[in-house]
N, CA, C and O atoms as a CHARMM CRD file, in Angstrom:
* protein
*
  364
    1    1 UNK  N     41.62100  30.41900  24.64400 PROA 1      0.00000
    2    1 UNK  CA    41.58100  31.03800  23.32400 PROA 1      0.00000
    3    1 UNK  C     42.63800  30.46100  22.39200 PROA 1      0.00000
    4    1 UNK  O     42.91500  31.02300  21.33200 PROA 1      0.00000
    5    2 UNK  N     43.28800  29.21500  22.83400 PROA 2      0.00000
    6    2 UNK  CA    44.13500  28.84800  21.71800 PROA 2      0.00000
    7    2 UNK  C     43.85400  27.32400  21.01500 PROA 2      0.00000
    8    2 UNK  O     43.67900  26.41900  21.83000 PROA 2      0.00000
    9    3 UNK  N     43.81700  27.09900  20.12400 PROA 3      0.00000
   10    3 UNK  CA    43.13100  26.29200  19.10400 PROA 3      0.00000
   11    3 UNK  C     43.78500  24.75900  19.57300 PROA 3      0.00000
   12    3 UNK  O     42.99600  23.82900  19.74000 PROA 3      0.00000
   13    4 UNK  N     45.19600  24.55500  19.76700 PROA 4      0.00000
   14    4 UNK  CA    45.74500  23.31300  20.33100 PROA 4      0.00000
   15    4 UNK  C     46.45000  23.68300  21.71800 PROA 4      0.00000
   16    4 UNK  O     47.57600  24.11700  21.47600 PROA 4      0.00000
   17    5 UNK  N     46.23700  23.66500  22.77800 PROA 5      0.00000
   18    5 UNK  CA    47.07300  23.84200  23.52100 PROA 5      0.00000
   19    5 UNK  C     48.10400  22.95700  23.73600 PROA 5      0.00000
   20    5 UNK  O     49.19600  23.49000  23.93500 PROA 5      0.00000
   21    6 UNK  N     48.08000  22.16600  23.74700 PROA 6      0.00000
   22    6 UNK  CA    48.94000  20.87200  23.95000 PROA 6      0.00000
   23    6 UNK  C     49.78100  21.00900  22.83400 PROA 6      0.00000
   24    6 UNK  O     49.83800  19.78100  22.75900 PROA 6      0.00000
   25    7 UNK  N     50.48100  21.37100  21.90300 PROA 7      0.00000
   26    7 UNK  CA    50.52600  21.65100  20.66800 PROA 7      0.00000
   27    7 UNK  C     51.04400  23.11700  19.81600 PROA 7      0.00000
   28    7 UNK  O     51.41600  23.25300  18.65100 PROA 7      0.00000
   29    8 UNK  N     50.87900  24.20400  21.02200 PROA 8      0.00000
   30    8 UNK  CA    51.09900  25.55200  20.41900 PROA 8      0.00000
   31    8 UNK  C     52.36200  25.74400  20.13000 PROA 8      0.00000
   32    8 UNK  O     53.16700  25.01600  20.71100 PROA 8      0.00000
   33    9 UNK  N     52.74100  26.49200  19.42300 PROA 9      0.00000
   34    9 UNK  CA    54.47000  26.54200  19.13000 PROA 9      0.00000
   35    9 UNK  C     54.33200  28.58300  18.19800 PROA 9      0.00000
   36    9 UNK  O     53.39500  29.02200  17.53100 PROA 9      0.00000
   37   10 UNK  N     55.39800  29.15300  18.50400 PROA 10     0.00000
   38   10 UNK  CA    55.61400  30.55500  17.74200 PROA 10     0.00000
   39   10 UNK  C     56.93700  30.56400  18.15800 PROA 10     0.00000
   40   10 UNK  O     57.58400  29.77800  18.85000 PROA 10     0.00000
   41   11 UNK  N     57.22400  31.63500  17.58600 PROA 11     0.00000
   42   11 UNK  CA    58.37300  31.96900  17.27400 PROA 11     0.00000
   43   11 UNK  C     59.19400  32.76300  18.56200 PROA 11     0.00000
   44   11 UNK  O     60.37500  32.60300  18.87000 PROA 11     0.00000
   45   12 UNK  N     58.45800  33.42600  19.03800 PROA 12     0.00000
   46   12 UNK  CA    59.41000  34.13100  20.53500 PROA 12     0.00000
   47   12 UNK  C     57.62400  33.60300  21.62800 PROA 12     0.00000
   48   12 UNK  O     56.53300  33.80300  21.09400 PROA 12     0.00000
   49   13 UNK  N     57.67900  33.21500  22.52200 PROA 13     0.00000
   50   13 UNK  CA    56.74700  33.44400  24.01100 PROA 13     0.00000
   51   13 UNK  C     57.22900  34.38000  24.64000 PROA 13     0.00000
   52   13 UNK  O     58.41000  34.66100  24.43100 PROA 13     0.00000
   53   14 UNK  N     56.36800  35.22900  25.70900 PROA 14     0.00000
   54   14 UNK  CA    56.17800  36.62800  26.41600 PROA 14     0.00000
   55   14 UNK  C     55.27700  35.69400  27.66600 PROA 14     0.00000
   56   14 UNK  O     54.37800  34.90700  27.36900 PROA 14     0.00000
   57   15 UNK  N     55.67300  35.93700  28.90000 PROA 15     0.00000
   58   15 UNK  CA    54.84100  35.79900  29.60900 PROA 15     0.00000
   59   15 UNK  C     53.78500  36.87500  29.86900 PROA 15     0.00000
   60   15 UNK  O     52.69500  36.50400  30.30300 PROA 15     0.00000
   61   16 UNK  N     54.05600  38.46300  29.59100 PROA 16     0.00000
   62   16 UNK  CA    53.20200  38.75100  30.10800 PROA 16     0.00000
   63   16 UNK  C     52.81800  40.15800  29.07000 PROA 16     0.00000
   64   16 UNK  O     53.68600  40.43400  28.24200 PROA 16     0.00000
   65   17 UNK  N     51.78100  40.88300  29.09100 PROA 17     0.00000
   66   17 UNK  CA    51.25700  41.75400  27.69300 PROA 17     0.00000
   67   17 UNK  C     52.46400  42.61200  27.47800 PROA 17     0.00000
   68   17 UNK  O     53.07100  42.69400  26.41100 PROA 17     0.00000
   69   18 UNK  N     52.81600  43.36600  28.79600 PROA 18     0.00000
   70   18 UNK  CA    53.86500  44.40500  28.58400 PROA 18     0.00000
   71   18 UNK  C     55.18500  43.86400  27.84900 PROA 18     0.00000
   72   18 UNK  O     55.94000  44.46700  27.08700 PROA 18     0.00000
   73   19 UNK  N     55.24300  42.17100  28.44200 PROA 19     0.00000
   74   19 UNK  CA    56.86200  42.06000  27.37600 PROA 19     0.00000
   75   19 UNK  C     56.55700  41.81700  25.57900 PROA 19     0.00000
   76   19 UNK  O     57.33600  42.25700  24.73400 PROA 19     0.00000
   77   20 UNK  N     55.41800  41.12300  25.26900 PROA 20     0.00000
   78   20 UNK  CA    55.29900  41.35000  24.14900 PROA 20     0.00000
   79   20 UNK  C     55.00800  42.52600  23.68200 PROA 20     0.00000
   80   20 UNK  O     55.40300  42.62500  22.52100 PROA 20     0.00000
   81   21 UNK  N     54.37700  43.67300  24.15300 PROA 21     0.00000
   82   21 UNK  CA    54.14400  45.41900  23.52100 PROA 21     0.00000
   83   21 UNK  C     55.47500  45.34800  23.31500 PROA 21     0.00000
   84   21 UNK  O     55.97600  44.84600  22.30900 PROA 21     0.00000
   85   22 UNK  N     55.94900  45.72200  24.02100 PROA 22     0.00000
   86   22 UNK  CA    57.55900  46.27500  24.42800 PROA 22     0.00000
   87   22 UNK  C     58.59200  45.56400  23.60300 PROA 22     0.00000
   88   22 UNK  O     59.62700  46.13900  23.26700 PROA 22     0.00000
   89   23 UNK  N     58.29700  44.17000  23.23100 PROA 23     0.00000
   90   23 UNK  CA    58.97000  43.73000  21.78700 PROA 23     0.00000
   91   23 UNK  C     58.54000  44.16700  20.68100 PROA 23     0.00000
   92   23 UNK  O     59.34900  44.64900  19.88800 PROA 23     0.00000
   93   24 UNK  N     57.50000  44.11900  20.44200 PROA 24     0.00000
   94   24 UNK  CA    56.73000  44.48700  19.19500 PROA 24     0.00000
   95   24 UNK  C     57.40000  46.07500  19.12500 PROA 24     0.00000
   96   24 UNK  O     58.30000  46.28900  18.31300 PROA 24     0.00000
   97   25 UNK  N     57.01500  46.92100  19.82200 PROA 25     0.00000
   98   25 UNK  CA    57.23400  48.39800  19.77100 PROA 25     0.00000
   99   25 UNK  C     58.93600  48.30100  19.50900 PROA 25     0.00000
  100   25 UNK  O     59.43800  49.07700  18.69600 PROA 25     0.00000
  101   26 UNK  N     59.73200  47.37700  20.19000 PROA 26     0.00000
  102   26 UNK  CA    61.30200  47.45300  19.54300 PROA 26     0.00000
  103   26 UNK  C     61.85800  47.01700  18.11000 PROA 26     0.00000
  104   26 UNK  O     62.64400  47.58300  17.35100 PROA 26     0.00000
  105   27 UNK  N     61.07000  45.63900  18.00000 PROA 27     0.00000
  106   27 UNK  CA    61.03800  45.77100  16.71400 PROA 27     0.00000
  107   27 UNK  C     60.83800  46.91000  15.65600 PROA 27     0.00000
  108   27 UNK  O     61.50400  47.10400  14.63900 PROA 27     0.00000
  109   28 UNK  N     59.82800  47.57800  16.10200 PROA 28     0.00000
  110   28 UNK  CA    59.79300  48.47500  14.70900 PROA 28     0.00000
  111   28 UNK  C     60.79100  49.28800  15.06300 PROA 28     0.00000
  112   28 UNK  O     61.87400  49.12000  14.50200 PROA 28     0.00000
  113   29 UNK  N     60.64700  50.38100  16.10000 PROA 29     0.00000
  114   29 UNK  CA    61.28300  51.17200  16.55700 PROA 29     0.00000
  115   29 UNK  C     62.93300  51.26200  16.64500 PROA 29     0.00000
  116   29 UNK  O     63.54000  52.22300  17.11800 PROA 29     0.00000
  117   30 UNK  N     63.56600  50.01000  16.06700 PROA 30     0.00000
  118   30 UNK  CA    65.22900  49.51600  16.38700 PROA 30     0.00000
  119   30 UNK  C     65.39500  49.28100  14.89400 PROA 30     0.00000
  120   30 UNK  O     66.45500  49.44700  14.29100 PROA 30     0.00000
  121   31 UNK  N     64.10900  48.82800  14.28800 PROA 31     0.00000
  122   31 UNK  CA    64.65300  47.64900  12.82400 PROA 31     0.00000
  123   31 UNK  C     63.93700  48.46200  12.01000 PROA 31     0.00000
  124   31 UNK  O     64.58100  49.32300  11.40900 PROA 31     0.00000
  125   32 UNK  N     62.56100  48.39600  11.80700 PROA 32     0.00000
  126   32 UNK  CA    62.00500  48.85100  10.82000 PROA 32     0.00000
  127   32 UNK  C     62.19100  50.62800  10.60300 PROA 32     0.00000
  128   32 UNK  O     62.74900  51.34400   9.77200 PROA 32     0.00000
  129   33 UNK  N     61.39800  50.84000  11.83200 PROA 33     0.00000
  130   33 UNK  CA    62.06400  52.49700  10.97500 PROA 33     0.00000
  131   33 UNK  C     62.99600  53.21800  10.65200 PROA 33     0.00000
  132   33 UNK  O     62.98900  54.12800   9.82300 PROA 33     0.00000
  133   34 UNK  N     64.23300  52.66800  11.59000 PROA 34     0.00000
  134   34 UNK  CA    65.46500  52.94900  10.62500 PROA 34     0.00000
  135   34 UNK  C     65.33600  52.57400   9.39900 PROA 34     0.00000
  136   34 UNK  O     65.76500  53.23400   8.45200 PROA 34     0.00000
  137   35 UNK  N     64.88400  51.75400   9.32300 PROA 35     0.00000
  138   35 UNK  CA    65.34100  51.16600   7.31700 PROA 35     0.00000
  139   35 UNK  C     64.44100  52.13400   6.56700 PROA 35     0.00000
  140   35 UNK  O     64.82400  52.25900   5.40300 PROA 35     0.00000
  141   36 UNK  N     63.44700  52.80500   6.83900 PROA 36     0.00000
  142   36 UNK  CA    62.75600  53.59600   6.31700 PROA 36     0.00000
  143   36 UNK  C     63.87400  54.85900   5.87300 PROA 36     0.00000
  144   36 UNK  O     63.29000  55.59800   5.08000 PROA 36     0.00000
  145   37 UNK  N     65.00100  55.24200   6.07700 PROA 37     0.00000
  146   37 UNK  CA    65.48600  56.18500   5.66000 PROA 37     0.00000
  147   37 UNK  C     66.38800  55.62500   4.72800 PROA 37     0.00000
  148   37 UNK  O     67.02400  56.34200   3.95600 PROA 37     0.00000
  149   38 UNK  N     66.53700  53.79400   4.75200 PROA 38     0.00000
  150   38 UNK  CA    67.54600  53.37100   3.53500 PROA 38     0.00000
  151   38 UNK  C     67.10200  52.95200   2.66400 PROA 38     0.00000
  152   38 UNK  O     67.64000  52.38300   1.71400 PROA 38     0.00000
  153   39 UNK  N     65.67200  53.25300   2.93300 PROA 39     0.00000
  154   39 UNK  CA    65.18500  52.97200   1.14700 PROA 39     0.00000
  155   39 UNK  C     63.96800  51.58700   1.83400 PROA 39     0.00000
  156   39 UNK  O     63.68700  50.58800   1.17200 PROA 39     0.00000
  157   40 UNK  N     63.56500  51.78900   2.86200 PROA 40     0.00000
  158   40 UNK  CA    62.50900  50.46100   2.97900 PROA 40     0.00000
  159   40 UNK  C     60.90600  51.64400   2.69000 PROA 40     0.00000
  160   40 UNK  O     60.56300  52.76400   3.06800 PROA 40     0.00000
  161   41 UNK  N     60.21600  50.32500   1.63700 PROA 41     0.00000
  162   41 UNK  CA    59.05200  51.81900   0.90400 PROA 41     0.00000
  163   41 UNK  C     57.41200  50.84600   1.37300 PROA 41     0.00000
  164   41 UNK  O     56.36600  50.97400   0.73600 PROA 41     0.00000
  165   42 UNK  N     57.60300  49.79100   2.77900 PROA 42     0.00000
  166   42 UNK  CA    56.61300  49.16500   2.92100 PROA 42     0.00000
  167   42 UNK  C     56.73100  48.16000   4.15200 PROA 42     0.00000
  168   42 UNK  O     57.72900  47.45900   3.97800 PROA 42     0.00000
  169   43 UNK  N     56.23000  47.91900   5.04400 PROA 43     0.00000
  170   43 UNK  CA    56.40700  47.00300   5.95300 PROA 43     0.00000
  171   43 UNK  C     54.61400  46.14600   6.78400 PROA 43     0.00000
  172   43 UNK  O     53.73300  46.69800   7.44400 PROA 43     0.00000
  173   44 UNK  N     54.74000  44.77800   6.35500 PROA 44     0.00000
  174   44 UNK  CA    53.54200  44.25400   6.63800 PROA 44     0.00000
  175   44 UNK  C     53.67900  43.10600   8.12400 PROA 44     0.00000
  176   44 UNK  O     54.60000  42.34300   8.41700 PROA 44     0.00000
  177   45 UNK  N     52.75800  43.29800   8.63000 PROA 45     0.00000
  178   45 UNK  CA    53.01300  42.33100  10.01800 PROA 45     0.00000
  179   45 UNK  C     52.09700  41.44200   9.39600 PROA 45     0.00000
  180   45 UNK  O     51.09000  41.95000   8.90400 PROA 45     0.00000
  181   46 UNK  N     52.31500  39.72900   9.29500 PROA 46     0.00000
  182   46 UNK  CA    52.00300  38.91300   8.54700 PROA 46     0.00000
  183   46 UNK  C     51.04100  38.09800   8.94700 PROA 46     0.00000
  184   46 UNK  O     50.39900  37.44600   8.12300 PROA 46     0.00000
  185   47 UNK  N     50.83800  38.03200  10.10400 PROA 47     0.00000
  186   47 UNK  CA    50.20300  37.52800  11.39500 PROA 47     0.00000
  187   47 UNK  C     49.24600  38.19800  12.32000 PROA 47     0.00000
  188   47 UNK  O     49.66600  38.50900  13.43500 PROA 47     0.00000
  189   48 UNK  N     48.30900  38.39700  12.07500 PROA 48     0.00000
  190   48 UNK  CA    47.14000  39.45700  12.62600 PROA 48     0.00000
  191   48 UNK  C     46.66900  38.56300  13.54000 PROA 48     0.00000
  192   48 UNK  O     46.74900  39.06000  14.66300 PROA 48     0.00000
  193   49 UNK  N     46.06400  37.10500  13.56200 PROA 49     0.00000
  194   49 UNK  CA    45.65500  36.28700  14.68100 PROA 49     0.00000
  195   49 UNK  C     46.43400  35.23200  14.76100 PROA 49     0.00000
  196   49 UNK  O     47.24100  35.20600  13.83200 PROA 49     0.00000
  197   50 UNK  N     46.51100  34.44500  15.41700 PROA 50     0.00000
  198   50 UNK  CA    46.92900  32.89700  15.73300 PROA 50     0.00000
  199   50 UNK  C     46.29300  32.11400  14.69700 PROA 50     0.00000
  200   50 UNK  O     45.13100  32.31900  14.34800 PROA 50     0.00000
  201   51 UNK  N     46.94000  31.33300  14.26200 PROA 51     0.00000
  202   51 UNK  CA    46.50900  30.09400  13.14000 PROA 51     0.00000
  203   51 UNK  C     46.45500  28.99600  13.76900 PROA 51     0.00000
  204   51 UNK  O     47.58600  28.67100  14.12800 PROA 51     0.00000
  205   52 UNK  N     45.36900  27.98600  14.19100 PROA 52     0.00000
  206   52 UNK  CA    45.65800  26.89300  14.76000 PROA 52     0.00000
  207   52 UNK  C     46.70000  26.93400  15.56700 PROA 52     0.00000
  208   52 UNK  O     46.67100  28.01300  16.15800 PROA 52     0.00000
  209   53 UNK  N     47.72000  26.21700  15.92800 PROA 53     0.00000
  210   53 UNK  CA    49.05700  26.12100  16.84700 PROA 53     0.00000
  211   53 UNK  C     50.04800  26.84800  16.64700 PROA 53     0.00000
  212   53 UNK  O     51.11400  26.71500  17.25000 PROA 53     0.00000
  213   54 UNK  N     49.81000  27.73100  15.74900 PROA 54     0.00000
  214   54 UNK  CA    50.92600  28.47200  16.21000 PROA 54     0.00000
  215   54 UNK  C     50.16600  30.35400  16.72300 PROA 54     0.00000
  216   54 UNK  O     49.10800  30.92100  16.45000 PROA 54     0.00000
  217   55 UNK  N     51.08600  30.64600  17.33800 PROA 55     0.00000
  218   55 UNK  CA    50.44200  31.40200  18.11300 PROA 55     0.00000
  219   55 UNK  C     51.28200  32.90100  18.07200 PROA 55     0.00000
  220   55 UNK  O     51.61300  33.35100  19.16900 PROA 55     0.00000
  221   56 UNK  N     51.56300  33.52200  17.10500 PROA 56     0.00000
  222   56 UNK  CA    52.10000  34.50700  16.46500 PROA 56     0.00000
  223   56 UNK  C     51.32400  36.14800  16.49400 PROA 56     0.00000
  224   56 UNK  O     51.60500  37.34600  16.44900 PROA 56     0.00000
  225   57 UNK  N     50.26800  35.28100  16.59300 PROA 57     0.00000
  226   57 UNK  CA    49.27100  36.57500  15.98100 PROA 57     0.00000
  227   57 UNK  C     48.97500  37.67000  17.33000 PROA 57     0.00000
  228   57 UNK  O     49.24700  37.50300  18.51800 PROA 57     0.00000
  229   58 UNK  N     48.35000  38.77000  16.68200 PROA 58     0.00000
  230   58 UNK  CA    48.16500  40.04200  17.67700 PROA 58     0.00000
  231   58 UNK  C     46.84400  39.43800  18.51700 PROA 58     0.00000
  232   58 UNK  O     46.62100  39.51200  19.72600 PROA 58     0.00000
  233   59 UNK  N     46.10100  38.85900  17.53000 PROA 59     0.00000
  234   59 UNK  CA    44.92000  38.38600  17.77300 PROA 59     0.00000
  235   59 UNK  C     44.91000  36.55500  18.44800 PROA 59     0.00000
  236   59 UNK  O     45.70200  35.65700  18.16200 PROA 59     0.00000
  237   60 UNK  N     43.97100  36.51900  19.18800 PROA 60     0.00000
  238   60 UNK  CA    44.18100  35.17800  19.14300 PROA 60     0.00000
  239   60 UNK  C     43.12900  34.31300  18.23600 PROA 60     0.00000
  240   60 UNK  O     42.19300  34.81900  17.61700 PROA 60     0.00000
  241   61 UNK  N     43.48700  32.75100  18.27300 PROA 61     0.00000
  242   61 UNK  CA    42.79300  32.31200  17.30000 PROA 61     0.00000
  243   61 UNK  C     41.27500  32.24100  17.01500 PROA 61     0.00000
  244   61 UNK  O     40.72500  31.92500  15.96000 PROA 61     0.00000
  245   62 UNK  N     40.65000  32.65300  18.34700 PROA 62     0.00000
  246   62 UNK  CA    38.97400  32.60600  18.23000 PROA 62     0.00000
  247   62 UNK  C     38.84000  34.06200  17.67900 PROA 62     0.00000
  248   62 UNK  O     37.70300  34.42700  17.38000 PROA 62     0.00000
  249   63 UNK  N     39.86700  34.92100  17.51300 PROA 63     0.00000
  250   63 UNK  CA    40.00700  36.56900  17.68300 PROA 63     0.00000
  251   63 UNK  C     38.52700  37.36100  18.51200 PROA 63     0.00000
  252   63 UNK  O     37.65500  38.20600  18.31000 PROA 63     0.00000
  253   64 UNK  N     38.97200  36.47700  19.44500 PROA 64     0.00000
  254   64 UNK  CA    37.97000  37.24600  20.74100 PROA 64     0.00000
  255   64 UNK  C     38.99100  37.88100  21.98000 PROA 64     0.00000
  256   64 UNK  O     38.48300  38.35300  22.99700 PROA 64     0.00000
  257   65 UNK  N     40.43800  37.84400  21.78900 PROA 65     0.00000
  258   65 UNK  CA    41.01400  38.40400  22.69900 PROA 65     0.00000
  259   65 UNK  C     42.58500  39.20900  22.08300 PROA 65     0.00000
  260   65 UNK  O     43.65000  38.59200  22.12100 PROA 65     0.00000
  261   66 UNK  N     42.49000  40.52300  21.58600 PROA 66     0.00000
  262   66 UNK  CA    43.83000  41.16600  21.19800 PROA 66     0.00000
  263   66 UNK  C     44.55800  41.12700  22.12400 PROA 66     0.00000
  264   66 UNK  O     44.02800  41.04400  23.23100 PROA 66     0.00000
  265   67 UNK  N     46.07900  41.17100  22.03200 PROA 67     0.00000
  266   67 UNK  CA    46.95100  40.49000  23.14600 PROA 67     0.00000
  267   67 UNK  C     47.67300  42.13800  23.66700 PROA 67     0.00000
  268   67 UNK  O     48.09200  42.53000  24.75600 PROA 67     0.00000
  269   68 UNK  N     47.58300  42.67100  22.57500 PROA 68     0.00000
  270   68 UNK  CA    48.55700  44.24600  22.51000 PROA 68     0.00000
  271   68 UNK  C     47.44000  45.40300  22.89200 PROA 68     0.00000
  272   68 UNK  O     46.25300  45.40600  22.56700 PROA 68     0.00000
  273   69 UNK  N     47.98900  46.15900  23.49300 PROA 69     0.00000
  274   69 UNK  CA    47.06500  47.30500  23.93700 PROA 69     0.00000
  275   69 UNK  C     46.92000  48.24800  22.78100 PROA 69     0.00000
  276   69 UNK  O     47.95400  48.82500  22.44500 PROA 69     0.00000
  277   70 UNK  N     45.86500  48.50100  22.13500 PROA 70     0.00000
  278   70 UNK  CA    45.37200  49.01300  21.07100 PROA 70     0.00000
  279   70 UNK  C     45.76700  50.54200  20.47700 PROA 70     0.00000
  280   70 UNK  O     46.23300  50.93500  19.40800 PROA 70     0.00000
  281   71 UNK  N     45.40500  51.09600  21.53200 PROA 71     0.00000
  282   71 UNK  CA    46.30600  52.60200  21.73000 PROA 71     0.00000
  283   71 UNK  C     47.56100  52.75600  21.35800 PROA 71     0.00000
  284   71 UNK  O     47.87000  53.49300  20.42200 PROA 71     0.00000
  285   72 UNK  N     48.48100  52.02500  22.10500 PROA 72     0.00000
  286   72 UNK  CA    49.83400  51.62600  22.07600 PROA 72     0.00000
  287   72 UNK  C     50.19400  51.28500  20.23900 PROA 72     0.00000
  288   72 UNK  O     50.95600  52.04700  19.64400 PROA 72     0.00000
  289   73 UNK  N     49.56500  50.11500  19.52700 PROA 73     0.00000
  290   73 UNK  CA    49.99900  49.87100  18.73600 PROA 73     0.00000
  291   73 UNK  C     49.95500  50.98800  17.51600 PROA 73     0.00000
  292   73 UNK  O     50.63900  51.17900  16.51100 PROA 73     0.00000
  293   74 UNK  N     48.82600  51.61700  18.10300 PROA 74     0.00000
  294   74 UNK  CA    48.50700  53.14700  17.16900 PROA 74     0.00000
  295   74 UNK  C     49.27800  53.92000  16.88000 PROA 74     0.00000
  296   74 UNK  O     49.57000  54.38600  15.77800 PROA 74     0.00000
  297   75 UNK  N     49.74300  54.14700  18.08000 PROA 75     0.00000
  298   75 UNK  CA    50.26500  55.10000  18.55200 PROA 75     0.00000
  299   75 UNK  C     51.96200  55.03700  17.48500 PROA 75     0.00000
  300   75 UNK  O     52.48300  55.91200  16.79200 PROA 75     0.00000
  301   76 UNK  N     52.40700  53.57900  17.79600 PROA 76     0.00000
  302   76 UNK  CA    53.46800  53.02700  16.97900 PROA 76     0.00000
  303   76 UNK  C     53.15100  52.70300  15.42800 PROA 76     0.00000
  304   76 UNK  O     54.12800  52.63900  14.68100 PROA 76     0.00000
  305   77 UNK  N     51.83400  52.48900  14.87100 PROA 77     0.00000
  306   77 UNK  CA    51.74300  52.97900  13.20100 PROA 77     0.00000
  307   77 UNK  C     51.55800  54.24800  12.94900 PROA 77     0.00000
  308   77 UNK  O     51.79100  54.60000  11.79300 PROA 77     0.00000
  309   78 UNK  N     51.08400  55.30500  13.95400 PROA 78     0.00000
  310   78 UNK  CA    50.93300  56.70000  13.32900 PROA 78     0.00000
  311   78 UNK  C     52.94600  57.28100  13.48900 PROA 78     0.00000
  312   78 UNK  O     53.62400  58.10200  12.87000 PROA 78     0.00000
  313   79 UNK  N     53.13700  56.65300  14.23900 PROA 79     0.00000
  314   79 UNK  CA    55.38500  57.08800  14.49900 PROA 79     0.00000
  315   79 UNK  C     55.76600  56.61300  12.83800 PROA 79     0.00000
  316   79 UNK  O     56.29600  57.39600  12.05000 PROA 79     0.00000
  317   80 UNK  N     55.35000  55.03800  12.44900 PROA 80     0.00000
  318   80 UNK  CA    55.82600  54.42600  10.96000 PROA 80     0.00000
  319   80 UNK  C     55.37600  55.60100  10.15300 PROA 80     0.00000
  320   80 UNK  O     56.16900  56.43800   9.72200 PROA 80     0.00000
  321   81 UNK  N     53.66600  55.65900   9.89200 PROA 81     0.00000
  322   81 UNK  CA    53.49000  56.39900   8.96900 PROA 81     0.00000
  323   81 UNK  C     53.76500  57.89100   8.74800 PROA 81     0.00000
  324   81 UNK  O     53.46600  58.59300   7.78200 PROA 81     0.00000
  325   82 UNK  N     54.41900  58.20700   9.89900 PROA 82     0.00000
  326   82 UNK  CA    55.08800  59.89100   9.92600 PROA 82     0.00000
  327   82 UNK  C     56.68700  59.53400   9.31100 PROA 82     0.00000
  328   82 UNK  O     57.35000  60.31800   8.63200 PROA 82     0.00000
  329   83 UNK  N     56.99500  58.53500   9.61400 PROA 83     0.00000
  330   83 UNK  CA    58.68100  58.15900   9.31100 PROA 83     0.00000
  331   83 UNK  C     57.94800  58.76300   7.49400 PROA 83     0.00000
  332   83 UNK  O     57.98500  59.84500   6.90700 PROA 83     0.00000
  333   84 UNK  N     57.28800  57.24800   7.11700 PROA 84     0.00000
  334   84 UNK  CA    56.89800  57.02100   5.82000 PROA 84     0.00000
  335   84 UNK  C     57.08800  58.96200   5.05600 PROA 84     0.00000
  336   84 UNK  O     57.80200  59.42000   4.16400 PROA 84     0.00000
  337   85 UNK  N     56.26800  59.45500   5.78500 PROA 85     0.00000
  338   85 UNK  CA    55.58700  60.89800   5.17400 PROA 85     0.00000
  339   85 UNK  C     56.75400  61.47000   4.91200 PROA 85     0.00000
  340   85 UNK  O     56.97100  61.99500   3.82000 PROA 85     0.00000
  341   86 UNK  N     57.71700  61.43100   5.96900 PROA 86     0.00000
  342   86 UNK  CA    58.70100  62.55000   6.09300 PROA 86     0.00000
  343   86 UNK  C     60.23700  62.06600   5.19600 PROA 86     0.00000
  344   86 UNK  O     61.12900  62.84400   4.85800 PROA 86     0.00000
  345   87 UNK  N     60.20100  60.70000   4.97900 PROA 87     0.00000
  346   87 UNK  CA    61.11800  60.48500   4.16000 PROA 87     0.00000
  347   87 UNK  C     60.90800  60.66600   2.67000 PROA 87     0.00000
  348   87 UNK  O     61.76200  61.01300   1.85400 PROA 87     0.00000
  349   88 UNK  N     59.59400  60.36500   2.43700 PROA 88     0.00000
  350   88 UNK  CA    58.81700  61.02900   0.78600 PROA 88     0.00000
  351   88 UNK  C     59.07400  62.56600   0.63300 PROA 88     0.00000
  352   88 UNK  O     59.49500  63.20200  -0.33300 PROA 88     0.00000
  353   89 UNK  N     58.72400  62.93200   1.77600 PROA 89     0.00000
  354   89 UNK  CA    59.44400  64.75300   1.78000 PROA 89     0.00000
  355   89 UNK  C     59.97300  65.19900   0.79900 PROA 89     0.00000
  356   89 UNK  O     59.74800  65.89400  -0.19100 PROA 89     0.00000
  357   90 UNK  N     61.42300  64.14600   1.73700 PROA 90     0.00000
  358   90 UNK  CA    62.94000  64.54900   1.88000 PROA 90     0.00000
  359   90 UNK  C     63.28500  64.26000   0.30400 PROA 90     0.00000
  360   90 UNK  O     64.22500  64.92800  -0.12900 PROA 90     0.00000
  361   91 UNK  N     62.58200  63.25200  -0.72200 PROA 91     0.00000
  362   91 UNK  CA    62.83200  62.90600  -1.95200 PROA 91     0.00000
  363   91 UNK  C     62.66400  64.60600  -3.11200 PROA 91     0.00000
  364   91 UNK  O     62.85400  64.54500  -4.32700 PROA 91     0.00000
């Protein structure tokens, strides 16, 4: 499922699904939603599939195979969009 193999390059490799969830889920969970209480009013993941060689995406490049367990990632935008709700509240 990847467009160059000989060729692929991203930014962090995971050997295996659980270490990339488990980054992804720290990322937000360490970086992004804290900043949600200092004034962050939006956050976009930029990379939905793999682009040719580089290999970033949730998706891969034929997007016939999501790499992240689906539930899981839900589970971690419905946590953002409750941050989101509850800091609009607090305004």
């Amino acid at each position: 499922h990847i467009y160059n193999p000989s060729n692929e390059y991203g930014y962090k490799s995971f050997k295996t699904v659980s270490e990339l969830e488990d980054a992804f889920v720290a990322l937000y969970k360490n970086e992004i939603i804290p900043a949600i209480g200092k004034g962050l009013c939006g956050t976009v993941y930029t990379q939905v599939s793999d682009v040719e060689d580089e290999t970033n995406g949730l998706l891969t490049y034929d997007r016939r195979v999501c790499k992240v367990d689906q539930k899981r990632i839900k589970s971690l935008s419905d946590e953002i969009f409750a941050a989101f709700e509850s800091e609009n509240k607090l305004k």
